[in-house]
BAPAGU-646849 format. One record per residue (C-alpha): residue in one letter; chain; x, y, z. Coordinates in steps of 0.05 Angstrom, whole numbers. Layout:
BEGIN
{node 'a','A',{X,Y,Z}},
...
This chain:
BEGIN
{node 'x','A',{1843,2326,2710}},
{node 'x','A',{1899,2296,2660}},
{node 'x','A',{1936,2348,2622}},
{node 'x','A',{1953,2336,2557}},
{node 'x','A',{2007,2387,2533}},
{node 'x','A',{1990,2401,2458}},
{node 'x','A',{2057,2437,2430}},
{node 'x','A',{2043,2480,2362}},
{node 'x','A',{1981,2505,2338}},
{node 'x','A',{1992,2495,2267}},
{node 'x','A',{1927,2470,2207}},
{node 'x','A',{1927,2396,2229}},
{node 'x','A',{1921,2412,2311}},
{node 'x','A',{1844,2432,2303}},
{node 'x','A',{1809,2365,2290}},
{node 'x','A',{1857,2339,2343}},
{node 'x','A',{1836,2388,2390}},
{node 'x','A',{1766,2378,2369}},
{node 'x','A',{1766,2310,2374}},
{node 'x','A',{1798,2306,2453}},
{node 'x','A',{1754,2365,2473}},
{node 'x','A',{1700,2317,2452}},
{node 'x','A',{1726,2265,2495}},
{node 'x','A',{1756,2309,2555}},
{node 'x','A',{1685,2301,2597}},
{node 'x','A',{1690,2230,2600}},
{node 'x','A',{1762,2213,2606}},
{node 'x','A',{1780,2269,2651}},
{node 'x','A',{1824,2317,2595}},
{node 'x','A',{1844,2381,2602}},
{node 'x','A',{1887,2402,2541}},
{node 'x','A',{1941,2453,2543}},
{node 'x','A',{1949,2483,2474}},
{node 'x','A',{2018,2523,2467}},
{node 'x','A',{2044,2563,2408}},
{node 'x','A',{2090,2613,2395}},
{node 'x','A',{2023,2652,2359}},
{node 'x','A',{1980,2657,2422}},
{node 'x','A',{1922,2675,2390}},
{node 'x','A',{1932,2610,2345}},
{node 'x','A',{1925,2571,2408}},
{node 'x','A',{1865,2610,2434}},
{node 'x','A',{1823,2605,2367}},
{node 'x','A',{1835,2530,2379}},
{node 'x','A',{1819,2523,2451}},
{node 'x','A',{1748,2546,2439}},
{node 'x','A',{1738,2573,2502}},
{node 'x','A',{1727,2507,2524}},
{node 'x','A',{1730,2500,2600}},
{node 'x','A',{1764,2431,2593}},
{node 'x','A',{1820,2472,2555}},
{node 'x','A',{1874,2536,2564}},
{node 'x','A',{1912,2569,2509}},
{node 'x','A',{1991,2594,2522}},
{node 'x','A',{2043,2625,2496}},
{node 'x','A',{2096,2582,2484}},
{node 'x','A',{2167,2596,2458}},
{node 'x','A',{2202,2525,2446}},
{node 'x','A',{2265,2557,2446}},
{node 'x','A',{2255,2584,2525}},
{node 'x','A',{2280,2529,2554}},
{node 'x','A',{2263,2543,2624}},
{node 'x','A',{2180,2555,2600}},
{node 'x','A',{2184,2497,2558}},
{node 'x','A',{2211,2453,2614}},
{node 'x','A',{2161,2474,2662}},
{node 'x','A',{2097,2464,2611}},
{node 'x','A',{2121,2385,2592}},
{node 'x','A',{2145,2369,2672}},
{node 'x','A',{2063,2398,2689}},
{node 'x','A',{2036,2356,2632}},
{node 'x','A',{2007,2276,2632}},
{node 'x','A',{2032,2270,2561}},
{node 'x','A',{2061,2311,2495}},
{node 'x','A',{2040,2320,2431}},
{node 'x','A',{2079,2356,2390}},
{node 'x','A',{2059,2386,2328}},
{node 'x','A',{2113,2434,2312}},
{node 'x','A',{2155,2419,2248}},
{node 'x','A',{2192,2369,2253}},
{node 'x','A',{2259,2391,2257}},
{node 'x','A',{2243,2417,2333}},
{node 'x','A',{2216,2355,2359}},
{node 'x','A',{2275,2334,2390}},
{node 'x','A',{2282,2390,2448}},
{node 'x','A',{2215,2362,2467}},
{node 'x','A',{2235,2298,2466}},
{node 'x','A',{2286,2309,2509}},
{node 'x','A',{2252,2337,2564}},
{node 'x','A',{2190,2284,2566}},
{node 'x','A',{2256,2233,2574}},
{node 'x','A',{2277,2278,2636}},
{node 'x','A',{2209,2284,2667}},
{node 'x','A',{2188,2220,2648}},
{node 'x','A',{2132,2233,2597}},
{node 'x','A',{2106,2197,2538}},
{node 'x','A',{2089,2238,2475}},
{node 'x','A',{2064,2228,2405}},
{node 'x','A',{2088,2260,2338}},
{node 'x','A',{2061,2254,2265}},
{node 'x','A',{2139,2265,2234}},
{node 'x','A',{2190,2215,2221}},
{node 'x','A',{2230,2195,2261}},
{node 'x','A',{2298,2222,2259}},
{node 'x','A',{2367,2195,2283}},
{node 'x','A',{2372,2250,2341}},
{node 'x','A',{2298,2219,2370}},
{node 'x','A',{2325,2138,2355}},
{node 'x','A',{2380,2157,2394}},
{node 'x','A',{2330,2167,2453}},
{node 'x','A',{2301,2100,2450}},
{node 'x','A',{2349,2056,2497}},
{node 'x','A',{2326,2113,2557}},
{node 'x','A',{2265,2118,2532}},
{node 'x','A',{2255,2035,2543}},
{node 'x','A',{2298,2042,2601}},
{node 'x','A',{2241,2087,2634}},
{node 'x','A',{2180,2049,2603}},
{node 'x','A',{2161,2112,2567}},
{node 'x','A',{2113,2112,2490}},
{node 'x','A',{2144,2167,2442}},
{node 'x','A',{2097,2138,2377}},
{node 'x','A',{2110,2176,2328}},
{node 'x','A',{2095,2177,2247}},
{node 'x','A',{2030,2166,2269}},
{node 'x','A',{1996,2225,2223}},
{node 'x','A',{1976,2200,2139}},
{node 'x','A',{2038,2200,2106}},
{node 'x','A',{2076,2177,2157}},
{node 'x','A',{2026,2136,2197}},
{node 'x','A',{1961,2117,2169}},
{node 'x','A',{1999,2084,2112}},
{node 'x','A',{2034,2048,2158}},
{node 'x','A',{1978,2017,2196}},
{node 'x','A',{1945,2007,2136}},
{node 'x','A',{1996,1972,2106}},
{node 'x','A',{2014,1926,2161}},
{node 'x','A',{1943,1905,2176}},
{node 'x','A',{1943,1875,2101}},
{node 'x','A',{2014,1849,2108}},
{node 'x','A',{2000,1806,2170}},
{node 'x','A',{1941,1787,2152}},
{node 'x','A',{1977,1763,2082}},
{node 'x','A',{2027,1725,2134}},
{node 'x','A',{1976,1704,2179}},
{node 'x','A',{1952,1662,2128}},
{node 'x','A',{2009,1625,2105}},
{node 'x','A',{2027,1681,2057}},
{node 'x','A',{2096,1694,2022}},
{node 'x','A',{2098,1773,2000}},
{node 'x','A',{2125,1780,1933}},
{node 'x','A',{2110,1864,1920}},
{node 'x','A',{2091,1921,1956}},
{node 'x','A',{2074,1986,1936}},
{node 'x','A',{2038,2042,1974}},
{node 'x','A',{2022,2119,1947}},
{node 'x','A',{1989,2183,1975}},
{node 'x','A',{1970,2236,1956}},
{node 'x','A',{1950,2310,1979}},
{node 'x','A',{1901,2339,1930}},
{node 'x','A',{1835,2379,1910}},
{node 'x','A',{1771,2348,1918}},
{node 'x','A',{1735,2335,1837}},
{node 'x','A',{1699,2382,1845}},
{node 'x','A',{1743,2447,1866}},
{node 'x','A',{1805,2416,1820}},
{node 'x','A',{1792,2481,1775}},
{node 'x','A',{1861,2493,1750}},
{node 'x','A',{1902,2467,1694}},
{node 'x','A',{1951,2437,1745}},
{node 'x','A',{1903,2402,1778}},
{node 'x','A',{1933,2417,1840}},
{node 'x','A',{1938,2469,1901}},
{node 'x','A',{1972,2464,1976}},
{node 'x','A',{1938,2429,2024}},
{node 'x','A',{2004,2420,2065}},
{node 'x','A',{2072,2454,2078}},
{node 'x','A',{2085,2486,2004}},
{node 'x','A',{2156,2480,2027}},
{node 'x','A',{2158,2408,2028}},
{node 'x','A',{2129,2405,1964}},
{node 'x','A',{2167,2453,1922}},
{node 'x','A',{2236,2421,1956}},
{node 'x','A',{2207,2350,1943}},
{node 'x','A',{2256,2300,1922}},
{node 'x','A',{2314,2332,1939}},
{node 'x','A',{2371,2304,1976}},
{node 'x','A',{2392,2238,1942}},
{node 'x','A',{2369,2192,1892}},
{node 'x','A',{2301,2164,1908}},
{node 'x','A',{2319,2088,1915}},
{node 'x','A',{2269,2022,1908}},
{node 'x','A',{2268,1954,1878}},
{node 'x','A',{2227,1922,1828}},
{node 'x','A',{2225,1848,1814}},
{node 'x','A',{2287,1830,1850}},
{node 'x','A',{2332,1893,1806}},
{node 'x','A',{2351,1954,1851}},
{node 'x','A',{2328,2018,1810}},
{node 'x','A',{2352,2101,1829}},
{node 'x','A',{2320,2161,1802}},
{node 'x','A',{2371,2220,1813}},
{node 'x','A',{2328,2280,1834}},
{node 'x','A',{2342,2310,1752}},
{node 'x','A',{2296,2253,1727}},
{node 'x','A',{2243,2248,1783}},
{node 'x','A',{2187,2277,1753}},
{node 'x','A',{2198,2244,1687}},
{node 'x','A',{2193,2177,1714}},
{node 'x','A',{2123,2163,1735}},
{node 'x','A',{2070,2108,1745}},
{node 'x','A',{1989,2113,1722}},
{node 'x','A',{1952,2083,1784}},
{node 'x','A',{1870,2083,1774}},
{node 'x','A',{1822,2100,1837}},
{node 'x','A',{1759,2076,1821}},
{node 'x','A',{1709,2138,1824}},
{node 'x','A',{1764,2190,1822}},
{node 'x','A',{1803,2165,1761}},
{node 'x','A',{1878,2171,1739}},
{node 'x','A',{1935,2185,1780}},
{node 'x','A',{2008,2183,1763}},
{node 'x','A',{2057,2169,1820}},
{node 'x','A',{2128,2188,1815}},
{node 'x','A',{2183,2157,1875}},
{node 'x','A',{2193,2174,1944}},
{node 'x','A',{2267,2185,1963}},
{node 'x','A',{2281,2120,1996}},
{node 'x','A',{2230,2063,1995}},
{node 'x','A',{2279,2005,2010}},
{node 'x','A',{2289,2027,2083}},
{node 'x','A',{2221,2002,2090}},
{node 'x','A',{2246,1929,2084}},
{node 'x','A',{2269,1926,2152}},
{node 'x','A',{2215,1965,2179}},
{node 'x','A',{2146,1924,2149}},
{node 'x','A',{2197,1859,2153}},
{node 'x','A',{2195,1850,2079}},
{node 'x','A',{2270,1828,2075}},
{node 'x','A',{2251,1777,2020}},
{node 'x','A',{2217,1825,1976}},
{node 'x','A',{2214,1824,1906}},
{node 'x','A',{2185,1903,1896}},
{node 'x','A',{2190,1952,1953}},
{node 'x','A',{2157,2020,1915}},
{node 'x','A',{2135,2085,1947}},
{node 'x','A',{2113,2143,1920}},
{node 'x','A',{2073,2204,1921}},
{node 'x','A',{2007,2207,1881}},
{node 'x','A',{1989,2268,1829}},
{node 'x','A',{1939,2280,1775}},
{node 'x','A',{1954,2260,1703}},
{node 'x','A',{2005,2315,1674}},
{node 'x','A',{2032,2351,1743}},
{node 'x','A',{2107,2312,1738}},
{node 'x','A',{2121,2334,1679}},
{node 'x','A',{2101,2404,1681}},
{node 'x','A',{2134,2417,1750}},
{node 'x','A',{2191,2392,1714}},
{node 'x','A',{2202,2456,1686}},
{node 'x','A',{2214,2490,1747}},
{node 'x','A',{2264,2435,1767}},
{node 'x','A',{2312,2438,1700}},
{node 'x','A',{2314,2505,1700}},
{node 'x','A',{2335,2503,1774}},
{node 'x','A',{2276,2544,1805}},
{node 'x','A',{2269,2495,1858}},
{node 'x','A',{2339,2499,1883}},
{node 'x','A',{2341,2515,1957}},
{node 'x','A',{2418,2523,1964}},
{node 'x','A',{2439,2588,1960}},
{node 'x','A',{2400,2650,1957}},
{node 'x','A',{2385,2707,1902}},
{node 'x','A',{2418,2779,1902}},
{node 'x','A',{2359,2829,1914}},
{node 'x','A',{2312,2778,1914}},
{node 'x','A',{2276,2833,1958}},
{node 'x','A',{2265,2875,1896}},
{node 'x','A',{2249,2828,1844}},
{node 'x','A',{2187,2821,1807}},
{node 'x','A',{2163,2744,1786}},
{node 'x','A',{2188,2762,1711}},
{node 'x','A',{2253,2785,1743}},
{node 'x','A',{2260,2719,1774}},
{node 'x','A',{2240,2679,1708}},
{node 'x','A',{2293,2725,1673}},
{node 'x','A',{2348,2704,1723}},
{node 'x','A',{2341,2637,1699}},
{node 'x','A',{2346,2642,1628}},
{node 'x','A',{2405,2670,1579}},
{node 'x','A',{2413,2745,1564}},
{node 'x','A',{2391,2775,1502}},
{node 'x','A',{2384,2842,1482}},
{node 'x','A',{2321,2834,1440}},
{node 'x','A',{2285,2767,1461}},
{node 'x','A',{2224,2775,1508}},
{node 'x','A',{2236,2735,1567}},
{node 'x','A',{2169,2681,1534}},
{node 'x','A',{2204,2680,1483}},
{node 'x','A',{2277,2663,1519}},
{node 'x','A',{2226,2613,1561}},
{node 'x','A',{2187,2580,1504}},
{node 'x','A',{2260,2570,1473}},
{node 'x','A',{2300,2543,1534}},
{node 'x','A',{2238,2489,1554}},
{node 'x','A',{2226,2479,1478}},
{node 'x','A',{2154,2481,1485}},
{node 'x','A',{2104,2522,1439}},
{node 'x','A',{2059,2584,1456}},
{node 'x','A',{1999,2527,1443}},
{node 'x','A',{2038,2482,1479}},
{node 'x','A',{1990,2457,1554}},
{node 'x','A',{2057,2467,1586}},
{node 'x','A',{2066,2541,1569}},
{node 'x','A',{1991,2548,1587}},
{node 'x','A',{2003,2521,1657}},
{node 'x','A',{2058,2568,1661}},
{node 'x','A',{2009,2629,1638}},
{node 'x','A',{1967,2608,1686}},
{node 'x','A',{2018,2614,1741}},
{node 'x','A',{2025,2699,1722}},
{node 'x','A',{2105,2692,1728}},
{node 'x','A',{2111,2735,1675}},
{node 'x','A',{2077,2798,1715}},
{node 'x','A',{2130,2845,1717}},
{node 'x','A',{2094,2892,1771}},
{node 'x','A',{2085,2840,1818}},
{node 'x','A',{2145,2835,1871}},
{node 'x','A',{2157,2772,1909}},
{node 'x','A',{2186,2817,1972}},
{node 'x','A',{2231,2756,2006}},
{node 'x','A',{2299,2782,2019}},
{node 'x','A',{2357,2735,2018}},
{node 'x','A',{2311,2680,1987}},
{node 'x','A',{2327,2620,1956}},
{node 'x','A',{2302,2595,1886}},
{node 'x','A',{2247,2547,1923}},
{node 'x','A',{2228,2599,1965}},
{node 'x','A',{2212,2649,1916}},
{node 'x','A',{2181,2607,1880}},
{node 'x','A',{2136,2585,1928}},
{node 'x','A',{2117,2654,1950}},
{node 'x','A',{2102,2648,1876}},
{node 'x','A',{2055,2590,1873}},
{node 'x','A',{2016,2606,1937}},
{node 'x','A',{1981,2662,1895}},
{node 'x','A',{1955,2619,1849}},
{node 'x','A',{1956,2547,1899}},
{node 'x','A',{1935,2576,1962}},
{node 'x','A',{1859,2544,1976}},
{node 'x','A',{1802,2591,1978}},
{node 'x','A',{1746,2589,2029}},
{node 'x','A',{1696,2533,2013}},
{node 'x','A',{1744,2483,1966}},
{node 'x','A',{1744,2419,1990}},
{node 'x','A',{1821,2376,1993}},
{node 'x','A',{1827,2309,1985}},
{node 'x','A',{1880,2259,1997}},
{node 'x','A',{1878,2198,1965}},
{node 'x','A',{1919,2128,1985}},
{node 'x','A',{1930,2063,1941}},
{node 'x','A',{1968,2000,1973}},
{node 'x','A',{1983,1940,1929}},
{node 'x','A',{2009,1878,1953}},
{node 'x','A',{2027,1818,1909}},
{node 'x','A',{2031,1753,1949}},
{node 'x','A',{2036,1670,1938}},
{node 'x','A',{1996,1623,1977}},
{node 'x','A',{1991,1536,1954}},
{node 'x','A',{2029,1554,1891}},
{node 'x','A',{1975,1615,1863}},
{node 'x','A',{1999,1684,1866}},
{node 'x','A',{1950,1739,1891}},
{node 'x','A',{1946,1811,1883}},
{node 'x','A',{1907,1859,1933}},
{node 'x','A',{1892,1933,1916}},
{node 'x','A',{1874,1972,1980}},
{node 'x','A',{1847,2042,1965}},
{node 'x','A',{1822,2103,2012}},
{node 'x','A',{1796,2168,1992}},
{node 'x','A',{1777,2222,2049}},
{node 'x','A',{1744,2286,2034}},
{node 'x','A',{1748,2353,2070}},
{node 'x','A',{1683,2387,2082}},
{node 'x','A',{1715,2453,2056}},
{node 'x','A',{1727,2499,2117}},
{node 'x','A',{1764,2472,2184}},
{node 'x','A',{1756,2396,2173}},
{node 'x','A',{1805,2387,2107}},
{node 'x','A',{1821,2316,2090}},
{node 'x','A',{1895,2330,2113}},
{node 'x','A',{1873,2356,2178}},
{node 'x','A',{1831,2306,2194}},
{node 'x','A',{1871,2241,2168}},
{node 'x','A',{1934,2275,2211}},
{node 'x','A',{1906,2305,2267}},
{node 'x','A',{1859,2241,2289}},
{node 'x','A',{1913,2196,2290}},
{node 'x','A',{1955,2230,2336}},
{node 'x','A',{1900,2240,2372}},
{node 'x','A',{1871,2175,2383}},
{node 'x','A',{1945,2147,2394}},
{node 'x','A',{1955,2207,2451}},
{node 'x','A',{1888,2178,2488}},
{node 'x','A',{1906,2109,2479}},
{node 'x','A',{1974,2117,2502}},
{node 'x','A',{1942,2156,2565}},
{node 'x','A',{1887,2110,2589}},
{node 'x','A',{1947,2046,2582}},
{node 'x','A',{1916,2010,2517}},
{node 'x','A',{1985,2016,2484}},
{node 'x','A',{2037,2010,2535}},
{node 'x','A',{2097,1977,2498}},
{node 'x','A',{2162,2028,2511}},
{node 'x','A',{2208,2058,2470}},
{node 'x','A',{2216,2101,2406}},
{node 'x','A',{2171,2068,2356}},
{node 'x','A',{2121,2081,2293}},
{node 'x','A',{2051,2048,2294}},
{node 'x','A',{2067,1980,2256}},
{node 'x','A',{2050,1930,2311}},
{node 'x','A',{1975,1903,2308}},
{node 'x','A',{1961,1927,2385}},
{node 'x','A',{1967,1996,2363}},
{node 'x','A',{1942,1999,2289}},
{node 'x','A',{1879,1954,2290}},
{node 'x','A',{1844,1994,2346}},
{node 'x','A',{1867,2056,2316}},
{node 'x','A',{1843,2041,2242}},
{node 'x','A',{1781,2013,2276}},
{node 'x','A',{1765,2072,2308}},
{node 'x','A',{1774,2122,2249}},
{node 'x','A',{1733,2085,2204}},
{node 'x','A',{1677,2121,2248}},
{node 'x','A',{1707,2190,2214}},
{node 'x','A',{1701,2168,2142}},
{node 'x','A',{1775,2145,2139}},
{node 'x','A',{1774,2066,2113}},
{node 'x','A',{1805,2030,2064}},
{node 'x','A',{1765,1985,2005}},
{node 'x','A',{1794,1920,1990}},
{node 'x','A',{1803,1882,1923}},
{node 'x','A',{1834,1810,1906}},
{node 'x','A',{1862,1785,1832}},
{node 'x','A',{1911,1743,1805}},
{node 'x','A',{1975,1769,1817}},
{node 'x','A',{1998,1823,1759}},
{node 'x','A',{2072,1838,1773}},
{node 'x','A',{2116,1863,1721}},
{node 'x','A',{2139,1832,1663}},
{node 'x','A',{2171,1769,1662}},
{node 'x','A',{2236,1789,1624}},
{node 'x','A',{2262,1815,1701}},
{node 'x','A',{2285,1885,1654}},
């Protein structure tokens, strides 16, 4: 049997481990599934006899070393900040191994040994990182392929709730690490360029700076900027660029209601609250806002965000029940973010039965014989409500597929690397089509921006 070592048994490992149990009989598998939770690795092994669940502490060095040295190849689904202890031991036992996370300076600093030793480490290989990527590059050289000169790109995605379960008046709910998305943003200006002109939203204006993109079938977005988009340049080979965009994709009205939270510093993950331990969700609104001896703390709130009680924004915020003043948030030593978030997940967490979606629009603007060309290149995937959520699936089949395929020698090139050559992402796009996850294809003339370069 080949051993796959599956590190982390976290909401996106299931349809990976689903989908190689599936394929263990007839390509000789039998996966390891670790986690600190043992019983989180055992409800994912399935009793399966082509699959064992451990206990695995990453931080017991000796037990993780022996796990990756007794393994074919690694996948490692832990967050990403502990990939690189991993990492380091598939480069001492000579393993390949797959991530869905970026890839960070500590694991690019691995990539001359990992060459050296003719080793795979693909990683950003999940939805956002990874099938944007291949989905993006497949367009691009096939843009280039034909003769093409790329004038814009811009890509989006978006986590989100399926039409029918988006039943709340933020249109929204967590389908992924609430932590990322209540500290979204954060950490430097987000940086792109748009017809030639080099553009920064500091993190204070993010979420008043958006985009309206139309899905057809699913209707309005608005997309507001990733952090950095123009490192993408070198990356896709888009040197030449005119527009270089990313961004992340939210219904109609979410931007500028989470704005709220983010001027009155609720978001701030930098230092953490006295008694935070003891403090109800009004005490934490009240911590935020000025002192008065007779002013409710609405009315302190409707004042400081000068909104109205009939205002949608103070509904939203209504609907949130931060004003209980019974209910305790029970973090000690917390940060703003993470009370807040311990906040939202009572009224964001997904219930049994509602359906996620994610959602992902490309555009690329291109010349060819003097005409300019625009294509929009859409894909919507659907979770069926219980195991199989749209996040799951379009980041745990990736990784998956990529782990096999780097296994049975269909992508052998070494070294640390993201899936943007067309040996790795054609098969692999190819191959998830059969799961529902494709992209739809449109051509126009070319619509740009406006011709005053502003």
């Amino acid at each position: 049997m080949r051993h796959i070592l599956i590190i982390g048994a976290g909401k996106s490992t299931g349809v990976l481990v689903d989908y190689l149990l599936n394929k263990s009989k007839e390509h000789n598998l039998h996966l390891i599934i670790a986690d600190k939770n043992v019983k989180s690795a055992q409800s994912l092994s399935q009793n399966h006899k082509n699959s064992t669940a451990i206990e695995l502490d990453i931080f017991n060095p000796q037990e993780r070393k022996k796990q990756v040295q007794k393994a074919d190849i690694v996948i490692s689904m832990l967050p990403a900040r502990f990939h690189i202890e991993v990492a380091r031991d598939c480069v001492t036992y000579n393993k390949n191994m797959v991530t869905a996370s970026y890839v960070s300076p500590e694991m690019e600093a691995l990539d001359k040994e990992v060459k050296e030793k003719g080793l795979v480490f693909m990683n950003e290989i999940g939805v956002d990182p990874g099938v944007d990527h291949m989905s993006a590059m497949q367009v691009i050289d096939s843009i280039r392929n034909i003769g093409g000169k790329l004038l814009l790109f811009e890509s989006f995605t978006g986590g989100l709730l399926a039409p029918e379960n988006d039943n709340n008046l933020w249109n929204y709910k967590f389908t992924w690490n609430p932590r990322n998305v209540v500290t979204a943003g954060q950490g430097g200006a987000a940086k792109f360029i748009q017809e030639g002109k080099y553009k920064y939203i500091p993190y204070h204006r993010l979420f008043r700076r958006t985009e309206f993109l139309d899905v057809e079938g699913y209707g309005r977005f608005e997309a507001l900027a990733n952090r950095n988009s123009l490192k993408y340049r070198k990356v896709y080979g888009l040197e030449d660029i005119s527009t270089l965009y990313r961004g992340t994709m939210r219904r109609v009205g979410f931007s500028k209601a989470w704005n709220m939270f983010v001027q009155l510093g609720m978001t701030d993950d930098t230092y953490t609250i006295e008694g935070s331990q003891h403090m109800s969700y009004r005490d934490f609104v009240n911590s935020f806002l000025p002192y008065s001896p007779t002013d409710s703390v609405e009315l302190k709130m409707r004042h400081e965000l000068k909104i109205d009680q009939d205002d949608i924004m103070w509904l939203k915020l209504e609907e949130l029940n931060i004003f209980n003043g019974e209910k305790k948030i029970g973090l000690k030593d917390a940060t703003p973010a993470q009370m807040l978030q311990a906040i939202l997940e009572d009224s964001w967490t997904l219930q049994p039965g509602e359906k996620d979606m994610i959602v992902m629009y490309h555009k690329f603007g291109y010349e060819l014989n003097g005409k300019q060309k625009q294509i929009d290149s859409t894909m919507v995937c659907l979770g069926d409500g219980k195991l199989q959520t749209a996040m799951a699936k379009t980041v745990g089949l990736p990784v998956a597929i990529a782990a096999l395929k780097i296994l049975n020698k269909e992508i052998m090139e070494p070294g640390v690397q993201i899936p943007i050559k067309e040996s790795v992402y054609q098969p692999i796009l190819k191959e998830l089509e059969g799961y529902g996850i494709r992209f739809r294809e449109s051509e126009t003339d070319y619509l740009g921006y406006n011709k005053l370069n502003l």
